[in-house]
C-alpha positions as CSV (number, residue, x, y, z in Angstrom):
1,X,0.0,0.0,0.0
2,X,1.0,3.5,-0.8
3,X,0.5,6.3,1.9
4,X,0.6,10.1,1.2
5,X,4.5,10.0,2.1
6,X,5.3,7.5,0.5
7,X,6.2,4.5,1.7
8,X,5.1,1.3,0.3
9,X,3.4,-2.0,2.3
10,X,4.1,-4.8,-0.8
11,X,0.7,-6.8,-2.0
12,X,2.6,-9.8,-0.4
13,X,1.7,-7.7,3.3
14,X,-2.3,-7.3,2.3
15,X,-5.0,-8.8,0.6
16,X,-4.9,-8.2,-3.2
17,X,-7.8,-5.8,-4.7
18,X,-10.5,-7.6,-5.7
19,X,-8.7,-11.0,-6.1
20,X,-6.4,-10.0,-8.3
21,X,-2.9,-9.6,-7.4
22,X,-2.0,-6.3,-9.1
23,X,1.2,-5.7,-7.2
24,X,0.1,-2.8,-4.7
25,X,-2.9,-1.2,-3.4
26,X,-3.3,2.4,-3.7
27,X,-4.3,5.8,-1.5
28,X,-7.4,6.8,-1.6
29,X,-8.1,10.6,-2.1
30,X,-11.5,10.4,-0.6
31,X,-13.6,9.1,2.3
32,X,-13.1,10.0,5.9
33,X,-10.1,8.9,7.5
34,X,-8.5,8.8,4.6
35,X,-9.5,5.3,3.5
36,X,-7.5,2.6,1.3
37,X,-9.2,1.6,-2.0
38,X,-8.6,-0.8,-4.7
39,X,-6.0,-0.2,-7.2
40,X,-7.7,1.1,-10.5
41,X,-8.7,-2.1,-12.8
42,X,-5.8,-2.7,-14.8
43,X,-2.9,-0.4,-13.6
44,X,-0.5,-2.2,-12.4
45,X,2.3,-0.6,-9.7
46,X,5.5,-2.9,-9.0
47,X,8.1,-1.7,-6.9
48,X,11.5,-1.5,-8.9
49,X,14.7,-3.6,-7.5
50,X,17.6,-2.4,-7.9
51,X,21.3,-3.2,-7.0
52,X,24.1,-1.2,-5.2
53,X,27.0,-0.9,-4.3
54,X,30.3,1.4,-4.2
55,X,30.2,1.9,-8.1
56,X,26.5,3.3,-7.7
57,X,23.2,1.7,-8.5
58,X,21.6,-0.4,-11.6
59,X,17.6,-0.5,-11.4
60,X,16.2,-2.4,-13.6
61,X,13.0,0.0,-15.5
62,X,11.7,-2.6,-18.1
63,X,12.4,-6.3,-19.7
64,X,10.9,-7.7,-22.7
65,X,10.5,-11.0,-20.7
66,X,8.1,-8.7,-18.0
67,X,4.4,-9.7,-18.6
68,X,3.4,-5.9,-17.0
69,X,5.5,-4.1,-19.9
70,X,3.4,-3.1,-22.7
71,X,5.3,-4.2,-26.1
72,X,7.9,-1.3,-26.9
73,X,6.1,1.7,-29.0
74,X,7.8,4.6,-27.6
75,X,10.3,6.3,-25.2
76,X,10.4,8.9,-23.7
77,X,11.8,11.5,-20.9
78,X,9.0,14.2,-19.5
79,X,10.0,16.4,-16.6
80,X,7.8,18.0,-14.3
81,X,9.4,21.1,-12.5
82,X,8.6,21.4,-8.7
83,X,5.2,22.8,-8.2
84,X,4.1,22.0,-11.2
85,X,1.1,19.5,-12.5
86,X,1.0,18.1,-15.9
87,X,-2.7,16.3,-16.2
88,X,-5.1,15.8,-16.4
89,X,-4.7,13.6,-19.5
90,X,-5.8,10.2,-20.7
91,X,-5.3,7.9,-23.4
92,X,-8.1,6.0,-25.8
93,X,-5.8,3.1,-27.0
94,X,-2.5,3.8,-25.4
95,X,-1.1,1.9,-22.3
96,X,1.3,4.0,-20.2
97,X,4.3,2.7,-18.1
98,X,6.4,5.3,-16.3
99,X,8.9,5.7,-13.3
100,X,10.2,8.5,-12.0
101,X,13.9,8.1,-11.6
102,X,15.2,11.6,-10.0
103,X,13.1,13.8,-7.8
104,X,9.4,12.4,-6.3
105,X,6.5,12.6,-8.2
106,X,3.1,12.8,-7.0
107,X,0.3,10.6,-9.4
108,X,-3.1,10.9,-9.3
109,X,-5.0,8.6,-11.3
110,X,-8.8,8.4,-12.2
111,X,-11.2,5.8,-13.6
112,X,-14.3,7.5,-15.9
113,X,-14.6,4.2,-17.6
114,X,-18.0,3.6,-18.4
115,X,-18.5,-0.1,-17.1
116,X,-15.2,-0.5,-15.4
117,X,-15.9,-2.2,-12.0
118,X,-13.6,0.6,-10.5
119,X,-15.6,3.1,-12.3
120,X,-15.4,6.4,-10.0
121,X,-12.0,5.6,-8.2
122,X,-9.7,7.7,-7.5
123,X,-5.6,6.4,-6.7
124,X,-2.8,8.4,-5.6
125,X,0.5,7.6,-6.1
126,X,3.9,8.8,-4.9
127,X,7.0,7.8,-7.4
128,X,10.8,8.8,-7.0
129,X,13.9,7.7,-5.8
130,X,12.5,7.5,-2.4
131,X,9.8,5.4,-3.6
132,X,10.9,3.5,-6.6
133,X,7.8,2.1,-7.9
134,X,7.1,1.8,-11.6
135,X,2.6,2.2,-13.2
136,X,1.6,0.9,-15.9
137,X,-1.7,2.7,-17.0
138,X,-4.0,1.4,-19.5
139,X,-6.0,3.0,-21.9
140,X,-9.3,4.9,-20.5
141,X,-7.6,6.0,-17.4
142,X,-7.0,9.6,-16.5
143,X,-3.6,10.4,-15.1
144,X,-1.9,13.4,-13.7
145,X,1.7,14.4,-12.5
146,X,2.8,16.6,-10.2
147,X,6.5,17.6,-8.9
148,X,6.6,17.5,-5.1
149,X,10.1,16.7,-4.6
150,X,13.4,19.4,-4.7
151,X,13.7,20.5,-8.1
152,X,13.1,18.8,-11.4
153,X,11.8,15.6,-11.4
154,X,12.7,12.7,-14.5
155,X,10.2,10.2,-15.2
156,X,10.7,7.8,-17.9
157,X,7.4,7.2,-20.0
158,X,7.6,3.6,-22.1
159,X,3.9,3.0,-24.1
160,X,3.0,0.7,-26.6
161,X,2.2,2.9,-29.5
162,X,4.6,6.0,-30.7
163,X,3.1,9.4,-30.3
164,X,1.7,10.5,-33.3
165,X,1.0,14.5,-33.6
166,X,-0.9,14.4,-36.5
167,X,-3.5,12.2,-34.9
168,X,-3.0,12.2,-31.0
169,X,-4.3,9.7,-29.0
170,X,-5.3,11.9,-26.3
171,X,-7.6,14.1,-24.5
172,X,-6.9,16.9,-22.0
173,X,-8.5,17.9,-18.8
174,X,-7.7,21.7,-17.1
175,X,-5.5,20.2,-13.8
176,X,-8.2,22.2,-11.3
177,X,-11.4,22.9,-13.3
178,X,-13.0,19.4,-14.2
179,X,-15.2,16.9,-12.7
180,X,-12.2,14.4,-11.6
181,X,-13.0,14.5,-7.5
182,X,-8.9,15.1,-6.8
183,X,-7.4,17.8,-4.9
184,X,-3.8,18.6,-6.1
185,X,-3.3,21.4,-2.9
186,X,-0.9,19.7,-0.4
187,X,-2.6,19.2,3.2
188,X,-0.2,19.0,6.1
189,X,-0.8,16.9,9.0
C-alpha cells in the first residue's frame, strides 16, 4: 500500500484488490479517514529492485521478458518542475508505463470508464527515488503528475504505440477545473 509520504506495504503484506494480485494497493483521495481503496482495474504498480554498491546503482525499469511491460512503441523522458502538474490527460488506446527516476513525483490517477468495476476511483500515487515504484496505465484512465520533490523531477514514459502529432491519441483535462474528485493542494498533517 502506498501512503501520502510514500512509503510502500508490498501486496505480499495485504490482501490483493478484488482478487487479483496487481502488485500494490493504492491511496485513496477520498472518504473519511483517509481510507484505502482498490488499485484502478488494470494499472499495475510494482516496486522496482535495484542493485548497489560502491560503483552506484543499476535498477532495472523494463524487460521484454516482463508480462506488466506493454510491447515497446515509444520512449520517452518528460519532466515535471517542482510545483508544477502536468494532467489531467488520458489515453483512448494507449497503455502508459512510467517511473520517476530523479526527484518524487506525486500521481493521481482516475477511472471514468463507463462499465469499469472501478468506475469512479480515484488512486494516488507517490513515485521517486525514495519510492521507486514503476505504473503501468491502460487506456481509458485519467492520469496526472505533479512535482513535489526538490527541483526537477525525471520520469521515464515507455507505451505501446509511438506518439503521433498528427492524430493524437489523447484528451486533456484543465488540472483544477473538471469533474475528476482530486485535490492537487498539499494538506499538512
Amino acid at each position: 500500500m502506498v501512503d501520502r509520504c510514500g512509503d510502500v506495504r508490498l501486496a505480499a503484506e495485504s490482501q490483493p484488490a478484488r482478487g487479483e494480485d496487481r502488485g500494490e494497493q493504492a491511496r485513496s483521495e477520498s472518504g473519511a479517514g483517509g481510507g484505502r481503496r482498490a488499485v484502478i482495474d488494470g494499472v499495475r504498480v510494482e516496486r522496482l529492485e535495484g542493485h548497489e554498491d560502491e560503483r552506484g546503482r543499476l535498477v532495472p525499469l523494463f524487460r521484454e521478458d516482463d508480462p506488466a511491460v506493454p510491447r515497446f512503441g515509444q520512449v520517452h523522458l518528460t519532466t515535471v518542475h517542482r510545483g508544477a502538474i502536468k494532467g489531467w490527460r488520458r489515453h483512448r488506446e494507449r497503455t502508459d508505463c512510467l517511473a520517476a527516476v530523479r526527484g518524487t513525483v506525486r500521481v493521481g490517477l482516475y477511472d471514468a470508464r463507463p462499465g469499469s468495476p472501478t468506475e469512479g476511483e480515484v488512486n494516488e500515487f507517490f513515485i521517486g527515488e525514495r519510492s521507486p515504484l514503476r505504473l503501468t496505465i491502460p487506456p481509458g484512465v485519467w492520469f496526472g503528475l505533479k512535482g513535489v520533490g526538490e527541483g526537477e523531477a525525471l520520469v521515464v514514459v515507455l507505451t505501446d504505440r509511438a506518439h503521433d502529432a498528427l492524430d493524437p491519441d489523447e484528451e486533456r483535462l484543465d488540472p483544477h477545473v473538471n469533474e475528476i474528485p482530486f485535490d492537487w493542494e498539499r494538506r499538512d498533517r
